[in-house]
N, C-alpha and C positions, 0 to 999 in steps of 0.2 A: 319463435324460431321454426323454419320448415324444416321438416323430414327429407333427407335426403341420402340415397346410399353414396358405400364410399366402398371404391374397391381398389387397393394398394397392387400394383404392377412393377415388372422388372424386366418384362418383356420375353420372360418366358412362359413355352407353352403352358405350362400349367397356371401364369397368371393372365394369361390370353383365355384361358379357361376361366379365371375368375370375373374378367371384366364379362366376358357372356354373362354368365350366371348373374352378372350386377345388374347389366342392361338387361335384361328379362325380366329381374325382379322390379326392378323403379319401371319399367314400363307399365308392368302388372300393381302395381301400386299409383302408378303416377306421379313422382315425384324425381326429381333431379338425379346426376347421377356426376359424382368428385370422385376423378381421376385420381390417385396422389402416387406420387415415385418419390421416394426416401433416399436422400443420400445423406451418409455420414461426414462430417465436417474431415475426421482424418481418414478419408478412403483413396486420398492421394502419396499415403505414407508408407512405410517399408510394403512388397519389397520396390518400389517407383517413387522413393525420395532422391530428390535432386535431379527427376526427369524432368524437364521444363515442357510446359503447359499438360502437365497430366490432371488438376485442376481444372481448368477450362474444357480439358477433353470425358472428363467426369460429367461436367455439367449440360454439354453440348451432347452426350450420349443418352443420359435421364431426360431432357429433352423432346429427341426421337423418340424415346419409349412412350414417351405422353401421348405427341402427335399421332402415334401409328395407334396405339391405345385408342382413343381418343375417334382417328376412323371408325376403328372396328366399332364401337359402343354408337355411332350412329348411323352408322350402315344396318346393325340391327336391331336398334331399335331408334328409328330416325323422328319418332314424336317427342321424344325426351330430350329434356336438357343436360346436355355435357361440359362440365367442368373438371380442368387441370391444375394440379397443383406440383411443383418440385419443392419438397421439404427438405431440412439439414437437420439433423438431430439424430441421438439415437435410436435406431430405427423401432422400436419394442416399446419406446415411449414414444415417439412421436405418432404411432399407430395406436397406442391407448389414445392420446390425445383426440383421435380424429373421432373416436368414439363417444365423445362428452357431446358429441352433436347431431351422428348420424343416426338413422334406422336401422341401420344394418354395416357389417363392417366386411371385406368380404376377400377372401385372400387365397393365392395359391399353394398347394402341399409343400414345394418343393420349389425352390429358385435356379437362377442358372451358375451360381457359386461362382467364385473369382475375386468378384467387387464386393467387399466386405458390406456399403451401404446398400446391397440390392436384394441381399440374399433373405428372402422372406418365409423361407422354410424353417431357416432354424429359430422362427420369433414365435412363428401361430400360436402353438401350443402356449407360449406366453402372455401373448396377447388374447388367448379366448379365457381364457384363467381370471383375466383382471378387466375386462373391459364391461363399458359402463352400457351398450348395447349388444345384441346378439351377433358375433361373429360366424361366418359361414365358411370353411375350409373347405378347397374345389381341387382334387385331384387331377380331373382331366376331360375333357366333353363327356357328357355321356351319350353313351351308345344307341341309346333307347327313350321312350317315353313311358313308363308304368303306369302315370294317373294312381299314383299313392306315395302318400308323406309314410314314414315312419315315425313316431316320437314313443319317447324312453319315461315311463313315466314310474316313479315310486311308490304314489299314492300316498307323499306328502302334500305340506301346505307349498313345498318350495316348488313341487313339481306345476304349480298353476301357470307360473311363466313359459314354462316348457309347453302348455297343453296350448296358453294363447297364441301362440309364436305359431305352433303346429295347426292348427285350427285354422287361422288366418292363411295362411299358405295355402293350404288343402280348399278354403273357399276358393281364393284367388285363380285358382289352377283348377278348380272345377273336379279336382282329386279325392280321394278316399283316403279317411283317417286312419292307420290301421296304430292303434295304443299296444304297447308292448310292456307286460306287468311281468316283470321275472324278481320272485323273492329266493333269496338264497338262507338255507339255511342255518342253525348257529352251527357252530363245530362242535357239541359238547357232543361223549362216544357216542358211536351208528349204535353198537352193543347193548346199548343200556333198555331196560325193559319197556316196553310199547312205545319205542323212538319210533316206530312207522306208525302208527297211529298218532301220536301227540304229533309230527310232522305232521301228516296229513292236514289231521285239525285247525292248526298252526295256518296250516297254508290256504287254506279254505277261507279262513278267517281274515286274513290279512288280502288275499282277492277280493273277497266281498267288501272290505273297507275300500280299497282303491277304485271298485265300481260306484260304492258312494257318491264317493267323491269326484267320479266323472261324469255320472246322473246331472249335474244341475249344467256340466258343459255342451253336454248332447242338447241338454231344452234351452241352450243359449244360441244355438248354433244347426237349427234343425235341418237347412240347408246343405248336411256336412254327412256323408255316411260312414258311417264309426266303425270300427271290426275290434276288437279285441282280441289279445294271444294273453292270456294269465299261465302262468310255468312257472314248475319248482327248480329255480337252477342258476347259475350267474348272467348277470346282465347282458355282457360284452360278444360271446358266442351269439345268444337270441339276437340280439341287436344287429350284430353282425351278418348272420344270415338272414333276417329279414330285408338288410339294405342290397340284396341282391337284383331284387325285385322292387326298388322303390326310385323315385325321384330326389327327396333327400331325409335323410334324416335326423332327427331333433332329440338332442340330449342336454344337460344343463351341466351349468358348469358347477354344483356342487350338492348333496343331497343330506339325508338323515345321517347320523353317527350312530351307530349300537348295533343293536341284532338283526335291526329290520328290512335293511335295505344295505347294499355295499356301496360307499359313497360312490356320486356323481360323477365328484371329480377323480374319481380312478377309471371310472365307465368311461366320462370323457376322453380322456385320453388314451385308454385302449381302443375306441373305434373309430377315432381318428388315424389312428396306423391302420386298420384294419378292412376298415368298412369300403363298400364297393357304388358308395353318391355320394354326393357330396353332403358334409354334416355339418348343422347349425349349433352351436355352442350358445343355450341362452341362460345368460345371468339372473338369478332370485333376484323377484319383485318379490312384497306384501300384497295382499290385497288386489289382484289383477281383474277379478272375476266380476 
């Protein structure tokens, strides 16, 4: 099966924003690039029941969002191939669905609300949770070029998915790695006697582990200039103001449980409201490296 991206549209700017971001990445990769507009089988029902051809006028409007879609993705990037698709289903599942195939899945923040089957803001966060490839949430063009990925890494084993996704990228774009290790520490009292020291220790320790473990990515990938931020503090802040300055950034969709790390999946979804590029949401693989 080929690799191909797939960037879900509704025809608003923010998924006018996504289809860019689709077509630059499959061009940068080389590979296909599936259009899809999701409509809901009841998106013709309250409050436009008993309006005759609201139906046909549903489908005839998903349609044009393809088409005009569909310019835009070869107007910029006119070497790649573009395909469309109009789906019926519900939209949360049928955009997991498109995931069991793609490279990337690729979606705007916020929809143009109305038509219950278009609205794709209130799914993402759903759909980066469960999908079977890395979903990419695109707020809005961006402004700038930085020439630097961000990724969010914990310096577990789940974080290797995260590190390939970000790696790859950062080749592709000819960008700088910049890895962001933020260990947060446990809650037991500040009070307690040589809490600033055993922290300290603590954290020292646990950065040297996560440099470990990015030791064998750096000699995978020497082509690739690596920066490191290791900080004692919560993920989502760091992460956050690092994405000010970056092209996009890579968090996964779920991490360690216990003292070590504060899950992924809550990182995840704080900087996705937060964060200022657009962010790739990649699912634990085993064994990537």
């Amino acid at each position: 099966m080929s690799r191909q991206i797939v960037a879900g549209t509704d025809g608003s700017p923010s998924a006018n924003a996504a289809v860019d971001w689709a077509a630059d990445d499959a061009a940068r990769k080389d590979v296909p690039l599936r259009i899809v507009c999701v409509r809901e089988p009841w998106a013709s029902d309250l409050p436009f029941r008993g309006v005759s051809g609201m139906e046909n006028a549903l489908r005839e409007h998903c349609d044009e969002v393809l088409a005009a879609a569909a310019r835009r993705a070869r107007e910029r990037a006119p070497q790649i191939g573009v395909r469309t698709a109009q789906v019926i289903g519900a939209v949360t599942e049928r955009l997991k669905s498109e995931t069991e195939s793609a490279d990337t899945l690729v979606l705007g923040s916020r929809g143009m609300g109305g038509f219950a089957g278009l609205v794709l803001g209130s799914v993402g966060l759903g759909v980066a949770g469960h999908a079977d490839c890395p979903v990419v949430i695109v707020r809005q063009a961006p402004h700038a070029v930085y020439g630097e990925i961000v990724a969010g890494y914990d310096g577990s084993a789940h974080g290797d998915a995260i590190l390939e996704y970000a790696f790859e990228q950062a080749r592709l774009r000819g960008a700088r790695l910049r890895v962001v290790y933020a260990w947060q520490a446990p809650t037991f009292a500040s009070h307690a006697a040589g809490y600033t020291d055993l922290l300290s220790e603590t954290f020292e320790g646990e950065a040297r582990t996560a440099r470990q473990r990015l030791a064998p990515w750096r000699d995978k990938h020497p082509d690739v200039h690596v920066a490191e931020t290791m900080l004692c503090g919560h993920p989502v802040p760091a992460l956050v103001d690092a994405s000010r300055a970056a092209d996009l950034l890579v968090v996964g969709s779920r991490g360690l449980r216990g003292l070590r790390a504060a899950a992924l999946g809550s990182v995840s979804h704080g900087v996705l409201h937060r964060a200022h590029c657009p962010v790739a949401v990649v699912p634990s693989r085993q064994g990537v490296l």
